[in-house]
Backbone bond lengths (Angstrom), bond angles and torsions (degrees), N, CA, C in turn:
res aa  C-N    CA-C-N  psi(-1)  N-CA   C-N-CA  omega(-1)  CA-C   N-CA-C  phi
1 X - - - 1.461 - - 1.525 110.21 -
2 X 1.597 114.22 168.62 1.465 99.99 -153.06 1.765 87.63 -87.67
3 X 1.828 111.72 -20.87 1.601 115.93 174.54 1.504 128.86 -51.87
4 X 1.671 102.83 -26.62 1.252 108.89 143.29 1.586 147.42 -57.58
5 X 1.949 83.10 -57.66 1.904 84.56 -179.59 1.539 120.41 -72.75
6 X 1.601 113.12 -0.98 1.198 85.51 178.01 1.705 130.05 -67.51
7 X 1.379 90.06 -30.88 1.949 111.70 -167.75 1.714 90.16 -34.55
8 X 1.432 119.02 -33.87 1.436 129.38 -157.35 1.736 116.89 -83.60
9 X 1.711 81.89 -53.10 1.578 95.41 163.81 1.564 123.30 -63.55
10 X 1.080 145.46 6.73 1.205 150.42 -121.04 1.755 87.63 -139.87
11 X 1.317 125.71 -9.28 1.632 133.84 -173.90 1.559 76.43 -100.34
12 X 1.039 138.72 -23.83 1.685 98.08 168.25 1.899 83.31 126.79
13 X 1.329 120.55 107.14 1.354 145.97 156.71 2.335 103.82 -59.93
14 X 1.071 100.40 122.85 1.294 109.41 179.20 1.581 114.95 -93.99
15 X 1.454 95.42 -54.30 1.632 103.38 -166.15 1.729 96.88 -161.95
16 X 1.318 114.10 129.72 1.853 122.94 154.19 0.560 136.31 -90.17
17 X 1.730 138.11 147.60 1.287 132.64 173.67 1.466 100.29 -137.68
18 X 1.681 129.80 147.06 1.027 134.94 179.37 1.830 106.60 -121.58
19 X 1.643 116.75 133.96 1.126 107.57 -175.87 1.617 106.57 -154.47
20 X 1.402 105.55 91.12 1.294 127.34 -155.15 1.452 118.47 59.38
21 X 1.272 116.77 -111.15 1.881 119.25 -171.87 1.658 101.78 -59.15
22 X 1.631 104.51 -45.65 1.521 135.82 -153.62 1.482 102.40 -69.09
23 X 1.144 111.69 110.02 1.724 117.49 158.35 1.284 114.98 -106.27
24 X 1.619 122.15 117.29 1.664 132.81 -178.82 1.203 93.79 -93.55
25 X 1.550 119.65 139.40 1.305 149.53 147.28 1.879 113.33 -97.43
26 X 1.522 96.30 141.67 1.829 85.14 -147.96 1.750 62.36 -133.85
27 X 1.655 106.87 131.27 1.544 127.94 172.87 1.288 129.57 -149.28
28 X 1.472 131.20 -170.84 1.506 105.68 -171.73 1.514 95.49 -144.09
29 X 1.170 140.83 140.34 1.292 116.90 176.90 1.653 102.03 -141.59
30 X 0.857 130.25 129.20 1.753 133.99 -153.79 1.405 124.59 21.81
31 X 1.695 108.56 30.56 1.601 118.11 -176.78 1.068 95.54 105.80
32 X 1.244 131.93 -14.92 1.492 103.27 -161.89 1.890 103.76 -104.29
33 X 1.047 123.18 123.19 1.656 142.04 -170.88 1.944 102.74 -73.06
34 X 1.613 86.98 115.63 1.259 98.83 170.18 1.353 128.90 -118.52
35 X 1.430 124.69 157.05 1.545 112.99 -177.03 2.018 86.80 -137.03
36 X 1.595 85.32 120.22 1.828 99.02 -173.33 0.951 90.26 -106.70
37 X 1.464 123.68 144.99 1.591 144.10 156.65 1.549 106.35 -141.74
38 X 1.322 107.35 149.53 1.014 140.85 176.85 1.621 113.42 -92.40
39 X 1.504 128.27 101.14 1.376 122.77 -155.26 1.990 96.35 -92.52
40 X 1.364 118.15 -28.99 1.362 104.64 -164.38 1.325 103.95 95.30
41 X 1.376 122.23 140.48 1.190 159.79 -176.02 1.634 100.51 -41.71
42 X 1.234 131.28 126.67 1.474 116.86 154.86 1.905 111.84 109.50
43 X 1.621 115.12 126.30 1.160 106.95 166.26 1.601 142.88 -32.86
44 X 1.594 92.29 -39.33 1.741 90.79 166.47 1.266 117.46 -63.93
45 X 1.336 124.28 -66.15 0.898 151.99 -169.83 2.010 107.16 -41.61
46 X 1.507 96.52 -58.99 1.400 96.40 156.29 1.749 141.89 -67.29
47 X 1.178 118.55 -1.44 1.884 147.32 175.68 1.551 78.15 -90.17
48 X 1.381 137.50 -87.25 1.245 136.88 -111.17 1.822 69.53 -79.76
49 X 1.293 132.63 -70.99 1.509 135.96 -124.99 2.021 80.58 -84.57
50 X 1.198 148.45 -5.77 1.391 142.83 160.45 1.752 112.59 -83.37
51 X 1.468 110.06 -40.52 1.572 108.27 -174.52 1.522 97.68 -67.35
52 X 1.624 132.31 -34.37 1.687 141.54 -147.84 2.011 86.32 -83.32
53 X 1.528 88.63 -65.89 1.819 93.06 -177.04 1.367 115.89 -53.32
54 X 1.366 136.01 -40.87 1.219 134.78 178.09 1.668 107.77 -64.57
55 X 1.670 110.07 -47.13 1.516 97.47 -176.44 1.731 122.11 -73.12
56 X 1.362 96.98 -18.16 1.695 86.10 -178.36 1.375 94.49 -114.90
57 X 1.515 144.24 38.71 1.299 139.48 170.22 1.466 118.94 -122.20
58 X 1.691 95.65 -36.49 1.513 101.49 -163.97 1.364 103.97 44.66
59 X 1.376 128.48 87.35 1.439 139.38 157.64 1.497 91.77 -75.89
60 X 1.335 108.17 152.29 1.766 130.60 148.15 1.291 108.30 -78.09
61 X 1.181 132.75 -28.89 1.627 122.15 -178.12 1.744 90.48 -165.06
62 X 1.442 110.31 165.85 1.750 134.34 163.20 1.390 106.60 -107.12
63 X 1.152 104.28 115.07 1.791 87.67 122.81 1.037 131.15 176.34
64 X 1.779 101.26 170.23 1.699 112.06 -139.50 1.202 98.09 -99.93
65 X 1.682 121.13 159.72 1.203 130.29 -173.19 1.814 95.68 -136.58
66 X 1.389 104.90 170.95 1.230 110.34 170.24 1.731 112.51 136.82
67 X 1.155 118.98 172.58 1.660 131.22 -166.05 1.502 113.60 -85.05
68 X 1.567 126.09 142.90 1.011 108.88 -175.04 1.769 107.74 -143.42
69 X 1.269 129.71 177.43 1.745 112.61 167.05 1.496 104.86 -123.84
70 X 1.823 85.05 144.08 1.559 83.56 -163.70 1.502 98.53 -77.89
71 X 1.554 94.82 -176.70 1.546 129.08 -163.03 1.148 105.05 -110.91
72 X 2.077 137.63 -31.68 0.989 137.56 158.33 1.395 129.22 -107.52
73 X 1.185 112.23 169.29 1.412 109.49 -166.30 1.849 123.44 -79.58
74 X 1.403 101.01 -11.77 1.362 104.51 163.68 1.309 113.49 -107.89
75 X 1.018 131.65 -8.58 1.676 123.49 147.27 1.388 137.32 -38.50
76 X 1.625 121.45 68.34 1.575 100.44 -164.50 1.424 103.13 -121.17
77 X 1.724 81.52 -166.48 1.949 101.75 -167.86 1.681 99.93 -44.75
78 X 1.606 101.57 141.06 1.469 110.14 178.00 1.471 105.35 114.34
79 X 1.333 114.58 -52.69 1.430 128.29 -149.23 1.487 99.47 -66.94
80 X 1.581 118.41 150.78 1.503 112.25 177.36 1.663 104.25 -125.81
81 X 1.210 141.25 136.91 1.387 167.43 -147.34 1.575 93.79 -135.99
82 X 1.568 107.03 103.36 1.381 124.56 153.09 1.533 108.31 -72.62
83 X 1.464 142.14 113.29 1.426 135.60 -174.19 1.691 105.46 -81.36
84 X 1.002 121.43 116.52 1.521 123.21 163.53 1.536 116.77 -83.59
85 X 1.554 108.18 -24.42 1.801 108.76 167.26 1.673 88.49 -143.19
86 X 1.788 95.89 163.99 1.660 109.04 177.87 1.640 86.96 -129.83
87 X 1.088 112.38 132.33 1.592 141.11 -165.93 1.773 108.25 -110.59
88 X 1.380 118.02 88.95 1.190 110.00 168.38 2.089 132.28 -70.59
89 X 1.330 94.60 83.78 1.947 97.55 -145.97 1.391 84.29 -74.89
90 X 1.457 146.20 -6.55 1.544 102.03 -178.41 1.856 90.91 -98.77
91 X 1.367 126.11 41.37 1.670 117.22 169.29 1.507 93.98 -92.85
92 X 1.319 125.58 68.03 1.629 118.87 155.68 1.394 118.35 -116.00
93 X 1.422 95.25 165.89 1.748 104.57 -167.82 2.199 86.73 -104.44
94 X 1.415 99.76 133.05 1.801 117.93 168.54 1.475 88.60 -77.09
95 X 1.162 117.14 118.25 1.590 107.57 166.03 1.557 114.03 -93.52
96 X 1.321 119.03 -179.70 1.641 119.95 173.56 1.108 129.13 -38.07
97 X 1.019 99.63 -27.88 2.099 113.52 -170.67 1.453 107.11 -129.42
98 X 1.013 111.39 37.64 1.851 139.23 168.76 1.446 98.84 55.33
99 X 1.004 153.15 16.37 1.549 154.55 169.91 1.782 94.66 -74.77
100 X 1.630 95.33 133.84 1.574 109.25 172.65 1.825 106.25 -79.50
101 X 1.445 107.06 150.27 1.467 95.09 164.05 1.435 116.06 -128.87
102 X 1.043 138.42 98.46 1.851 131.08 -164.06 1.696 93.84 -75.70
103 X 1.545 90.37 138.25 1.402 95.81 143.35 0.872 119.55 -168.62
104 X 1.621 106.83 140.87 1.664 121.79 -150.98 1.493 109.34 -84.30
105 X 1.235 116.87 -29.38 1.595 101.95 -155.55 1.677 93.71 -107.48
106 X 1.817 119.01 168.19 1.263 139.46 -138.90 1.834 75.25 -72.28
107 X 1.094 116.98 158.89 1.269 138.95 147.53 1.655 124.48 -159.08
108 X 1.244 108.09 -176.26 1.654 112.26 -148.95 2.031 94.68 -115.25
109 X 1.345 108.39 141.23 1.330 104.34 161.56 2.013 92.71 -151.81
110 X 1.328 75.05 130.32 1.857 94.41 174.22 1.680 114.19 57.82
111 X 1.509 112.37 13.40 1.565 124.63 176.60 1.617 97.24 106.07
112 X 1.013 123.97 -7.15 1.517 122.53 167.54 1.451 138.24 -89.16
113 X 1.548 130.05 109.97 1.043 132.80 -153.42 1.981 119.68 -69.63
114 X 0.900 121.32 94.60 1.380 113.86 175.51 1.527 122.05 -56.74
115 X 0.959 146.26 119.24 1.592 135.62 -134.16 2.067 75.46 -105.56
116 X 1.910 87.23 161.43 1.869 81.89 176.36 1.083 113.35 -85.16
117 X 1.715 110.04 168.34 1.795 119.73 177.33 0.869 138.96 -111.76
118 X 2.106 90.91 1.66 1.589 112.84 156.87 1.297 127.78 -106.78
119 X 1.283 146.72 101.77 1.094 143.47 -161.26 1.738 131.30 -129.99
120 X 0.964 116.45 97.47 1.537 125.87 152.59 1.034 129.66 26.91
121 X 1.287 157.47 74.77 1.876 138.30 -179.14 1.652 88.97 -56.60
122 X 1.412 103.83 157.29 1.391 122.15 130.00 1.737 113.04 -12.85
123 X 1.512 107.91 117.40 1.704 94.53 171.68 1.641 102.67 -99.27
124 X 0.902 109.98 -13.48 1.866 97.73 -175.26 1.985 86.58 -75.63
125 X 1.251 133.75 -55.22 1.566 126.39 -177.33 1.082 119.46 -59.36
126 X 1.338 133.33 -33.12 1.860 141.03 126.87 1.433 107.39 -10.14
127 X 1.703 97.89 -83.82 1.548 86.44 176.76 1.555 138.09 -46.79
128 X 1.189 118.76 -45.77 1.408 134.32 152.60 1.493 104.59 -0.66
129 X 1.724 89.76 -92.06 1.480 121.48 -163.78 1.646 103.63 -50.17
130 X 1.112 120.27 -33.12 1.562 129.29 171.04 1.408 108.27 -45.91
131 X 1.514 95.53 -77.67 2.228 111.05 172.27 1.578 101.98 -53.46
132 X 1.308 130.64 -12.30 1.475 101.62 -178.35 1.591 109.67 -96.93
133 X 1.797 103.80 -30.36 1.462 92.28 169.62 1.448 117.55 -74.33
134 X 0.928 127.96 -29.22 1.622 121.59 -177.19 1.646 123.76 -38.81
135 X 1.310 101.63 108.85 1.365 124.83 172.31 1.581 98.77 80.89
136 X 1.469 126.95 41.28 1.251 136.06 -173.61 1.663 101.73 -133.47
137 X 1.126 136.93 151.56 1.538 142.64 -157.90 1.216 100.50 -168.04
138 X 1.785 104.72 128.33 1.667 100.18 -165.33 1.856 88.40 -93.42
139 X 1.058 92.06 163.23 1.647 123.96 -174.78 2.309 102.21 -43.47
140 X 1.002 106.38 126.75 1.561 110.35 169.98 1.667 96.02 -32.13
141 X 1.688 106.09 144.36 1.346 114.73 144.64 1.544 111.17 -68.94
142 X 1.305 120.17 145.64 1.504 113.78 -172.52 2.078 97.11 -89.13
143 X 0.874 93.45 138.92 1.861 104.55 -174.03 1.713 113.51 -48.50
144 X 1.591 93.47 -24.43 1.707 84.15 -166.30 1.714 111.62 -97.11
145 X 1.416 90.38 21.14 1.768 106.95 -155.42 1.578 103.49 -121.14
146 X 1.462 112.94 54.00 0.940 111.84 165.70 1.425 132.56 100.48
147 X 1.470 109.48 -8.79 1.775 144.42 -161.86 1.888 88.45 -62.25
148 X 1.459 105.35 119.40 1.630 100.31 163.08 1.500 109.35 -47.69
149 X 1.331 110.09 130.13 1.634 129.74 166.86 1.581 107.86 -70.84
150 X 1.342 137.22 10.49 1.344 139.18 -179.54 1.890 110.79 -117.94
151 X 1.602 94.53 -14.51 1.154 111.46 -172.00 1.386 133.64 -115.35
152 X 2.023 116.57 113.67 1.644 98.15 -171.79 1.438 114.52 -72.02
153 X 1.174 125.68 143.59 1.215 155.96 -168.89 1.617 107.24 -66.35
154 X 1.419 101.81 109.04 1.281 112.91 -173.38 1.734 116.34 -102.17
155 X 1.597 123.40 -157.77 1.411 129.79 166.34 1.549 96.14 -109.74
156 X 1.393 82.22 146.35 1.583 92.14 179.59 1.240 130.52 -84.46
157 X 0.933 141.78 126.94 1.411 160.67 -175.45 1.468 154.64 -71.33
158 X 1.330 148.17 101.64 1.238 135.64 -157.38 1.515 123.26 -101.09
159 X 1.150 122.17 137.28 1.776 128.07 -144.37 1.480 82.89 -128.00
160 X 1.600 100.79 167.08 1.510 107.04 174.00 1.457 96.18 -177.34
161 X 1.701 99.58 86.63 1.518 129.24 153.15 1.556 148.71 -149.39
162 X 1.276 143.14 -90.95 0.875 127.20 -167.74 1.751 96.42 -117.03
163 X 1.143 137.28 148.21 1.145 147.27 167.22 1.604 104.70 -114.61
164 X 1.306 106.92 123.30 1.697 118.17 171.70 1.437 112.54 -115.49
165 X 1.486 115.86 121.94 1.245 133.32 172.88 1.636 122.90 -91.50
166 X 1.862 109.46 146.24 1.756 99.21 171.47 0.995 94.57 168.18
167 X 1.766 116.41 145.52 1.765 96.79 -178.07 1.485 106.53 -107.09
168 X 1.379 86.39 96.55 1.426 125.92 -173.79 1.556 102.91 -147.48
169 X 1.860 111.77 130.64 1.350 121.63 148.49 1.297 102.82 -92.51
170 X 1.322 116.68 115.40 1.575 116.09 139.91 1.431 139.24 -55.42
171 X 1.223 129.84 102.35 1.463 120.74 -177.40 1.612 119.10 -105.92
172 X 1.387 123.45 -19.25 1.362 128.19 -160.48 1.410 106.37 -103.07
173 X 1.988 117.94 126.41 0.883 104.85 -178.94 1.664 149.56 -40.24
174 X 1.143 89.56 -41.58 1.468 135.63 173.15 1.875 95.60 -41.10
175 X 0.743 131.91 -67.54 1.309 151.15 -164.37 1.146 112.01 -86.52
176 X 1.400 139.30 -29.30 1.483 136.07 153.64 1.286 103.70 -56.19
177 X 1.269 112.05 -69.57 1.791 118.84 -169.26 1.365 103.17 -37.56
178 X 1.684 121.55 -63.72 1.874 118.12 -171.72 1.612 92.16 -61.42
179 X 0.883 150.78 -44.16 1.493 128.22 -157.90 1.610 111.42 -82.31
180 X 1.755 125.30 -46.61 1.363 111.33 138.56 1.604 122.37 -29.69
181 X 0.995 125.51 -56.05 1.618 113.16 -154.74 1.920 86.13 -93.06
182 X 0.995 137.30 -10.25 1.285 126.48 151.61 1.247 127.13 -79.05
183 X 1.702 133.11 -19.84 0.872 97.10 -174.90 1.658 94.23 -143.83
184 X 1.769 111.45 -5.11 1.614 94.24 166.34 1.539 91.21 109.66
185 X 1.315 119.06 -16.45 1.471 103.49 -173.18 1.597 119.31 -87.71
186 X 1.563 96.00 171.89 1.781 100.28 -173.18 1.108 84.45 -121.68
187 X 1.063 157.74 35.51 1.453 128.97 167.93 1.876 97.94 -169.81
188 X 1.120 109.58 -178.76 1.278 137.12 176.50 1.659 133.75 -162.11
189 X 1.013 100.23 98.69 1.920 124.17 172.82 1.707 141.34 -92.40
190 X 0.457 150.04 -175.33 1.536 134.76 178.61 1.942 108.93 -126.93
191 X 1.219 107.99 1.21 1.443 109.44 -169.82 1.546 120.07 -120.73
192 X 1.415 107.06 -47.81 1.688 122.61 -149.35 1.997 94.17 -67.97
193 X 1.231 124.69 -35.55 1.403 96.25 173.69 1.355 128.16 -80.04
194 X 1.071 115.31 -33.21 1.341 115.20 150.09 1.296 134.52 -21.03
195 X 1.205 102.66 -49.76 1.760 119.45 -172.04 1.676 94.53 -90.47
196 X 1.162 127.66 -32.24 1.235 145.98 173.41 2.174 106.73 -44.68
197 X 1.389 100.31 -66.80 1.487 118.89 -176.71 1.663 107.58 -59.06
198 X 1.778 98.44 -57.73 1.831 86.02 166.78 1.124 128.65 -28.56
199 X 1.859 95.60 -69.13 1.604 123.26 -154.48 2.184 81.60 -48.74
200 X 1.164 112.41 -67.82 1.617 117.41 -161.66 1.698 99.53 -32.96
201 X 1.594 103.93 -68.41 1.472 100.72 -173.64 1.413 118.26 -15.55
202 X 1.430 111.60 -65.82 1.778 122.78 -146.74 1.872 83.24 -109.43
203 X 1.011 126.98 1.36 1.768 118.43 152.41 1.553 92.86 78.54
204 X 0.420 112.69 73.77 1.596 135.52 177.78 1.709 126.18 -124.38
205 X 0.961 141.57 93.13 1.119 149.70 -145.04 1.546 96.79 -84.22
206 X 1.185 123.32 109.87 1.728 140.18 155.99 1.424 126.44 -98.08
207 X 1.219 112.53 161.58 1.293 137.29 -163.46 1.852 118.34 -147.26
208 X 1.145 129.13 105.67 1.285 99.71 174.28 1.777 111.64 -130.93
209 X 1.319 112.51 157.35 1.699 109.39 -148.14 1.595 91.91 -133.26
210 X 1.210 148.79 107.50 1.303 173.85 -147.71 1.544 117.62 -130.21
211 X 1.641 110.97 110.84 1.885 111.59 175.68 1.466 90.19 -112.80
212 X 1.394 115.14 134.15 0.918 148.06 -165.93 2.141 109.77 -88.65
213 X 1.097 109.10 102.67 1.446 138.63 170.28 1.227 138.14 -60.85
214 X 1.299 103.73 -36.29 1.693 126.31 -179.11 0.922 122.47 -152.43
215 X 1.441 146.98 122.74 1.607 140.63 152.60 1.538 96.42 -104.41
216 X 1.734 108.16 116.88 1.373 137.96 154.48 1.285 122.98 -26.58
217 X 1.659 86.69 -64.57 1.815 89.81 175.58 1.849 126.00 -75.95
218 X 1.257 98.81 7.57 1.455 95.36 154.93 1.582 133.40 -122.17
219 X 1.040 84.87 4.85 1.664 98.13 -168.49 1.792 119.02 -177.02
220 X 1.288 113.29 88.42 1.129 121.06 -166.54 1.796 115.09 -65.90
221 X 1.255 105.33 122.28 1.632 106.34 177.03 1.190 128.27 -77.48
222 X 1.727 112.79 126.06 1.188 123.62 -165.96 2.073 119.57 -56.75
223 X 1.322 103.41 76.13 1.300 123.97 -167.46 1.695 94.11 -58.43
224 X 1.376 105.48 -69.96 1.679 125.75 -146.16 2.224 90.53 -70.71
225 X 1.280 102.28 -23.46 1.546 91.76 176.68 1.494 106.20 -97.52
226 X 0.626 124.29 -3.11 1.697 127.96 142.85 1.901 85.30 94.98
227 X 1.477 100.24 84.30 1.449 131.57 -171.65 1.177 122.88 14.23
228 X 1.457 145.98 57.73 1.041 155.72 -94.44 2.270 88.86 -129.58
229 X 1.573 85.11 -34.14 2.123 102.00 -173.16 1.208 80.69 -102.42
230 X 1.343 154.72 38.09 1.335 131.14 137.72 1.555 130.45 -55.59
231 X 1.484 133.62 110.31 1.404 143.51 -150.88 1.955 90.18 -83.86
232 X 1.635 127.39 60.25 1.026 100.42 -179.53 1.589 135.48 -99.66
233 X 1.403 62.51 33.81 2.148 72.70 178.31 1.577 96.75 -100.12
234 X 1.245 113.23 -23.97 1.993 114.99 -171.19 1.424 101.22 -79.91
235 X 1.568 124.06 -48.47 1.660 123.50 -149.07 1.391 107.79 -48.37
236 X 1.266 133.45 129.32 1.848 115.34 156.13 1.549 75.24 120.12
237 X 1.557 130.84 -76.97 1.322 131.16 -145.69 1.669 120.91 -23.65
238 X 1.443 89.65 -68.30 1.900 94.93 171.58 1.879 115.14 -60.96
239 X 1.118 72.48 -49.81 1.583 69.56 -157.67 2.037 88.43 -47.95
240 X 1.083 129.85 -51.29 1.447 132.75 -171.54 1.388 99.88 -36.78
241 X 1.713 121.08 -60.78 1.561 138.51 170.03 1.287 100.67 -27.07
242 X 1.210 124.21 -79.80 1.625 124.82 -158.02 1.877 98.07 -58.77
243 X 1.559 118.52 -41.78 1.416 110.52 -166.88 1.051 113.88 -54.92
244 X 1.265 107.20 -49.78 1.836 118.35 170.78 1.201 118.10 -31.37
245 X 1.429 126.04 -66.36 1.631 143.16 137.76 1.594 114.86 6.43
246 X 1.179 103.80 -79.02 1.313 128.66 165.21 1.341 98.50 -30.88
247 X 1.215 118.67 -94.10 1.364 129.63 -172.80 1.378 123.83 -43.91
248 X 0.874 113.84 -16.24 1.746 121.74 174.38 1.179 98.72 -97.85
249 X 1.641 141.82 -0.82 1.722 127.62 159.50 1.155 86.74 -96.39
250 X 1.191 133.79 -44.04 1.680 115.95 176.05 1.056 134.03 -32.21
251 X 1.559 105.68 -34.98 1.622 108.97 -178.82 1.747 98.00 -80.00
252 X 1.293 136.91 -23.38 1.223 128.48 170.60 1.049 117.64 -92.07
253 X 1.489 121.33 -29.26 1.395 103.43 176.11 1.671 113.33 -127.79
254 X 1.004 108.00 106.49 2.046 106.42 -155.83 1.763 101.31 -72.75
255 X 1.048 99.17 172.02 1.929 101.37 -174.15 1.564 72.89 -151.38
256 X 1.794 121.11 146.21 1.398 118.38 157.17 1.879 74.68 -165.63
257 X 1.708 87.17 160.00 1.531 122.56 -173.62 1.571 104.13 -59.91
């Protein structure tokens, strides 16, 4: 969302270019040359706006930033989730007797390869993101912004695990818990595996870095009033903080495909 990219854009816009849906923001951030776009809401939406940027950019590496809801119950607003894998959880098979069956890795049906739906970041940009948070603490959630009312108000926190994608909000406890204990993740987004499967195709080394917006199990988001407690002045912020981070070991220590 663009409520995200700004936290990012906010280092100072150089030059634009618009090319159909796609608007490039062209910036610089400790030397190191970036091209920001804004993909739009949703797995497609995120494939189409990674296959377009990769073919007319040739990036050395991605990566995506943006807000996510956690998956556990001490995971909250504020908190930022370095992703070490992006988990595509709605790739399951309904079987005969209505039981889901995930499965992550590439397999074959009728000689045709199903690409996987669990996938890997970059571990040297992992590592990175590790050395950039260290001894770094993203900014308080502000109290009136959404803070569970069951919950004393802590410092916010940096995680480093699984990110699960789908355009799907999860809201029911019930259903966070099986998809954590299925698949390991802390969070939930609608984009990062997606961008994840591209980036793999054409070997492209990704990264994606997630501040966390909502926990479900404490406080259900006003979906049906058409998001009325949406925190959208916060989403993007941290996670933008740590990218920056990122990007300033980049300029010392480069990672490319």
């Amino acid at each position: 969302m663009e409520a995200e990219l700004r936290h990012l854009l906010a280092a100072g816009v150089e030059r634009e270019e618009t090319d159909g849906p796609w608007h490039d923001r062209f910036l610089t951030i400790d030397g190191v040359p970036l091209v920001a776009v804004c993909s739009g809401m949703g797995m497609v939406n995120a494939a189409a706006a990674t296959e377009r940027l990769i073919g007319v950019h040739r990036p050395g590496l991605i990566l995506n930033f943006g807000c996510a809801g956690a998956h556990r119950r001490d995971i909250l607003p504020g908190d930022v989730v370095i992703g070490e894998r992006s988990v595509h959880h709605a790739a399951v098979h309904i079987l005969a007797n209505g039981e889901e069956l995930f499965v992550g890795g590439r397999y074959e049906v009728g000689g045709e390869t199903m690409e996987a739906a669990d996938l890997a970041s970059d571990p040297a940009l992992v590592g990175l993101a590790r050395d950039a948070a260290a001894g770094w603490a993203p900014d308080a959630w502000p109290a009136a912004t959404g803070w569970p009312t069951d919950l004393v108000r802590r410092a916010a926190t940096v995680h480093v695990g699984a990110v699960a994608s789908a355009d799907v909000w999860t809201q029911a406890p019930a259903r966070l818990d099986l998809l954590h204990a299925r698949h390991g993740t802390l969070c939930e987004d609608m984009e990062a595996a997606a961008i994840a499967q591209v980036c793999v195709r054409h070997g492209v080394p990704f990264l994606t870095i997630k501040d966390i917006s909502n926990n479900e199990f404490h406080a259900a988001s006003d979906l049906a009033g058409g998001f009325t407690d949406f925190p959208t002045a916060e989403v993007g912020k941290r996670a933008a903080a740590l990218l920056r981070r990122v990007v300033a070991r980049l300029a010392r220590e480069p990672v490319s495909g």
